[in-house]
N, C-alpha and C positions, 0 to 999 in steps of 0.2 A: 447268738441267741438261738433257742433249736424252737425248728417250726413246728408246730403239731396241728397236721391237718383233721379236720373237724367233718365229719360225717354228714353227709347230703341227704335229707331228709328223702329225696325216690331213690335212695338206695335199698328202705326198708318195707318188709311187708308190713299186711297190717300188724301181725302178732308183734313184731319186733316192734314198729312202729310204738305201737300200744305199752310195751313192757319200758322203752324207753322213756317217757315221759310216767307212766305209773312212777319210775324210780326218783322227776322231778315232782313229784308229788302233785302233777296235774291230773283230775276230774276225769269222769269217764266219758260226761259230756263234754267238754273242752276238744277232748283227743279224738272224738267221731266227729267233731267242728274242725279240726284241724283238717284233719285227714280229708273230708269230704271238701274241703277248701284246696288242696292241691287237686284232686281228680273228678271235683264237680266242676268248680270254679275256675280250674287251671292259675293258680296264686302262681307268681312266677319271683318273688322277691320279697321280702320280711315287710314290705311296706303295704301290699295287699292283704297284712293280714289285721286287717282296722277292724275285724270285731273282734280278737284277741285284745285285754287289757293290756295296756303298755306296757305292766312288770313283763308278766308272762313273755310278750317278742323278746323283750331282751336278753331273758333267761335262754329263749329261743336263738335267739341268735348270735350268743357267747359260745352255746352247743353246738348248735349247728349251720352246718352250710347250706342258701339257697341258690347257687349258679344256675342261670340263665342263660340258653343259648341263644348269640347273636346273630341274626341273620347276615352274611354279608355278600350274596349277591343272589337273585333271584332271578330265576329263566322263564317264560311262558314261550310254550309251543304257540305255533302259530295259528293253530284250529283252537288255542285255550284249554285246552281240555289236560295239557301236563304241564306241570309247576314244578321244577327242580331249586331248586334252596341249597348252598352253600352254608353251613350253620358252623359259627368259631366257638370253642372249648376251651373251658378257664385256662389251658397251659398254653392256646394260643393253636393248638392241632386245629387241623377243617374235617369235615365232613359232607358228603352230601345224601338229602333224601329226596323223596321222588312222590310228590300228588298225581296220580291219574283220577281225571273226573266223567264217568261213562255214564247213561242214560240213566240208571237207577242208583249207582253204586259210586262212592268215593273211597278210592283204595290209596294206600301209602304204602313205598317200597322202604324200609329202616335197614340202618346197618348196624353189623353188631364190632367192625375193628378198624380202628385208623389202618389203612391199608391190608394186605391179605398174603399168609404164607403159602397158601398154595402156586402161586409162579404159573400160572395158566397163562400163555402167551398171547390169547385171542382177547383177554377181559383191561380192561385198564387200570383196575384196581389192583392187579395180579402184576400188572406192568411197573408198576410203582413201590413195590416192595411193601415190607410189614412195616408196622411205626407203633403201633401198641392196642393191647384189648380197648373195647370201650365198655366201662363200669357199669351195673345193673340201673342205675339214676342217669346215664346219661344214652340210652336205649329207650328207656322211658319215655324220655323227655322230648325224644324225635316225634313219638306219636301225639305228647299232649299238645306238643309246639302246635301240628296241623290240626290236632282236635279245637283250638281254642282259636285259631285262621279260620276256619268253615264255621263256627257257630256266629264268627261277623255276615255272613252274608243266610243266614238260619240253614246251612246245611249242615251234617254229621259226618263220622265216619262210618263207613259200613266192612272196610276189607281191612285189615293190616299183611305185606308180605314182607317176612326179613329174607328177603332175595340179594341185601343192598353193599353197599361195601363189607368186605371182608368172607370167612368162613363160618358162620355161625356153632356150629357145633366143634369149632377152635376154640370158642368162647363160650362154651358148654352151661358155667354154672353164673356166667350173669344173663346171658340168654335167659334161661328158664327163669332166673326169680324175675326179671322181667316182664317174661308172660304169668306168671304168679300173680305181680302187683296188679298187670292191667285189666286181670280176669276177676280181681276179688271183689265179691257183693257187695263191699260196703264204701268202694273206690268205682273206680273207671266202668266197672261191671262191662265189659270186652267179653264177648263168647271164643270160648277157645277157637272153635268149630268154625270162625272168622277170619284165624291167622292160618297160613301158612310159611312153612319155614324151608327151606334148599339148603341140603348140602351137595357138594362134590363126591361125596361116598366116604366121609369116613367112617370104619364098621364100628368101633366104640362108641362113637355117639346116638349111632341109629340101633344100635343094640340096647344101650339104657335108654332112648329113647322108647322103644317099644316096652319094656320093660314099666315103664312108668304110665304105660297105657293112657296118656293123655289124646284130648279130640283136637288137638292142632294136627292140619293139614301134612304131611311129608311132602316135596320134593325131590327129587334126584337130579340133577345137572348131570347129564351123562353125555352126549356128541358122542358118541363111539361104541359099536357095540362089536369091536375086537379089542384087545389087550396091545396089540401091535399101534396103532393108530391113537387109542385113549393114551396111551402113556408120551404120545405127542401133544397131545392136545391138553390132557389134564396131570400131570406129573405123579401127584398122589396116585395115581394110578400103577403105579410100582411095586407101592408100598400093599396097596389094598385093591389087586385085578379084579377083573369084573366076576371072574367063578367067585368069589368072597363077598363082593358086592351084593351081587344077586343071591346070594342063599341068607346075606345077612337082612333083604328086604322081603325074600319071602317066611323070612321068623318073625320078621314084625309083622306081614299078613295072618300068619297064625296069632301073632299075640292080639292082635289090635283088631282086624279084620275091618280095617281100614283101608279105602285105596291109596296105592303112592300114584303121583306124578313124577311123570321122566321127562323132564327139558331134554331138548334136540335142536341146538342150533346151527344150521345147514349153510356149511361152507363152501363155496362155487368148486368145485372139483377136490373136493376134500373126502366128502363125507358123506355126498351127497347122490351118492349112483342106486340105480335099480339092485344093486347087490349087498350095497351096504343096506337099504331098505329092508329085502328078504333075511341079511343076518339079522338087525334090530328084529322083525317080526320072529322070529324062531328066540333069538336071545328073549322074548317077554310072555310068550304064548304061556297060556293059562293061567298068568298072573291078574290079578286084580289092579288092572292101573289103566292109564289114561296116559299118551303119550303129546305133548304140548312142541307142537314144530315153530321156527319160529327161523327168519332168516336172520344170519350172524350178523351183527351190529358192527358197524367199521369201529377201530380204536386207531390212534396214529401211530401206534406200536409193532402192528401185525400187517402183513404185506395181502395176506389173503381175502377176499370180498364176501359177502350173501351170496345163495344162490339164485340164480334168475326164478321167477313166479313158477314157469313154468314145467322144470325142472323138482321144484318143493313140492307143484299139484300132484307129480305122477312118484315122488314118495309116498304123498297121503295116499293115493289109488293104490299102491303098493300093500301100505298098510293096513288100508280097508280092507281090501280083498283075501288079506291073511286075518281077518276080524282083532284086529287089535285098534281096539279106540283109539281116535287120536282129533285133534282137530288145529287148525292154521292158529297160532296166536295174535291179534292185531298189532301192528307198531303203533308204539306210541313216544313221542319226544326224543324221537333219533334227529333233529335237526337241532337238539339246543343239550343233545350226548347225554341224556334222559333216559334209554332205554338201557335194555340188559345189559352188562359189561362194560357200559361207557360209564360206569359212576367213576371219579378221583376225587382225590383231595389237590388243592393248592397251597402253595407257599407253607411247604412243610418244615416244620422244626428237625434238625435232628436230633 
């Protein structure tokens, strides 16, 4: 018998959304009830949807799919302030995302691919290979999962970062409808200007990224500002050196006239010298960005450490002194593999 998989209702914007049930002959009021019942309400399953008449679910749910991610193992740091979640995917794939909760703000790190093509040796999601995109409805569903966790104890979300497993702009067009769905007025209503998004540098995507002139945050993952050392540490770097890199981020300053961020995470004898400093401050001079130091997170993959406090202070002095903004990033949930580059999945399918 052939299967025919049925479409997951946060896979669609609203427009779609809307034209699809226009086509089951459902109400215009019905379908702004629906809709704002997945991203007011967080409905997680055809059975929360008990002020829909019972025809109507059914019709609903002959159509379409409502998968629910399972939680199946949760971390808390020790200070409580980072929550990592392990979340299972109807085919049975893991994930994981990342709650930081700081004094005024509750930020979530989301991922957009079961594992990651780029082969970055120092990240653990990079360590574990690719396994597959993850769908525009199941990106979503990371953020509503936490939106709908924090309103049990009356708090909100304030950050989203897709910094989390995989490449984001690998996954280009479920990323963005993504930020589509979570940004529209009549759903989630998410300020663009809230999310930020990291890649590794690839130039196509931060090319029609700028191009589409959106207020989402840019990042850059960069550790290296020579072509000899990046193409160790981040491989794409081959493909797209940093001379391509950097002229494709300062077109998106002209389009956007937005600041990027540049991650820099400082490897104990790697990365981390007075000179690599002086190159990073000449490689970014008179750019518009802000550079995010941050010491490298251990993975059990990679043989190389963080570098000592002391050592990261007198890059930042480095990079003061040539005026290029920058500031220390705090750790958070590196003892339960929470932070940068420790995300993985477990017990993967092949």
């Amino acid at each position: 018998m052939k299967i025919i998989n049925k479409p997951d209702l946060h896979n669609f914007t609203f427009n779609e959304f809307e034209q699809h049930l226009r086509n089951l002959n459902v109400k215009s009021y019905r379908v702004k009830q629906l809709w704002q019942g997945l991203y007011h309400q967080y409905w997680e399953t055809f059975d929360d949807f008990s002020t829909i008449p019972k025809t109507l679910r059914l019709i609903l749910q002959e159509k379409f799919t409502f998968d629910r991610f399972i939680p199946m193992e949760i971390d808390t740091s020790q200070d409580g302030n980072t929550e990592k979640t392990l979340l299972k995917l109807p085919d049975g794939k893991t994930l994981e995302t990342v709650l930081m909760r700081y004094n005024t703000r509750n930020t979530i790190c989301i991922s957009t691919q079961v594992g990651c093509r780029m082969n970055c040796d120092f990240c653990a999601t990079g360590q574990m290979g690719f396994h597959r995109n993850l769908s525009t409805a199941e990106i979503v569903k990371q953020v509503l999962f936490y939106a709908k966790q924090l309103t049990l104890s009356d708090e909100h979300l304030t950050n989203i970062v897709i910094m989390g497993m995989g490449e984001p702009f690998n996954n280009y067009e479920n990323t963005m409808k993504a930020v589509d769905i979570l940004n529209d007025n009549e759903g989630f209503k998410f300020s663009e200007r809230r999310i930020t998004i990291s890649t590794v540098g690839l130039i196509q995507g931060i090319n029609r990224f700028g191009d589409e002139h959106r207020q989402v945050n840019l990042a850059i993952s960069l550790h290296a500002a020579n072509d000899g050392l990046r193409n160790l540490l981040i491989p794409i770097n081959r493909k797209h050196p940093l001379k391509e890199l950097i002229s494709a981020c300062k077109d998106y300053l002209i389009k956007t006239r937005r600041r990027i961020t540049f991650e820099y995470a400082l490897i104990d004898g790697v990365n981390d010298s007075a000179k690599d400093a002086q190159e990073l401050s000449r490689l970014l001079k008179g750019m518009l960005a802000h550079v995010n130091l941050m010491r490298l997170n251990t993975t059990p993959g990679y043989k190389y450490s963080g570098s000592s406090k002391e050592k990261i202070t007198l890059f930042k002095e480095i990079l003061d002194q040539n005026h290029i903004p920058c500031s220390i990033r705090m750790k958070r949930g590196t003892e339960i593999a929470a932070g940068c580059g420790q995300l993985a999945s477990k017990s993967q399918n092949s």
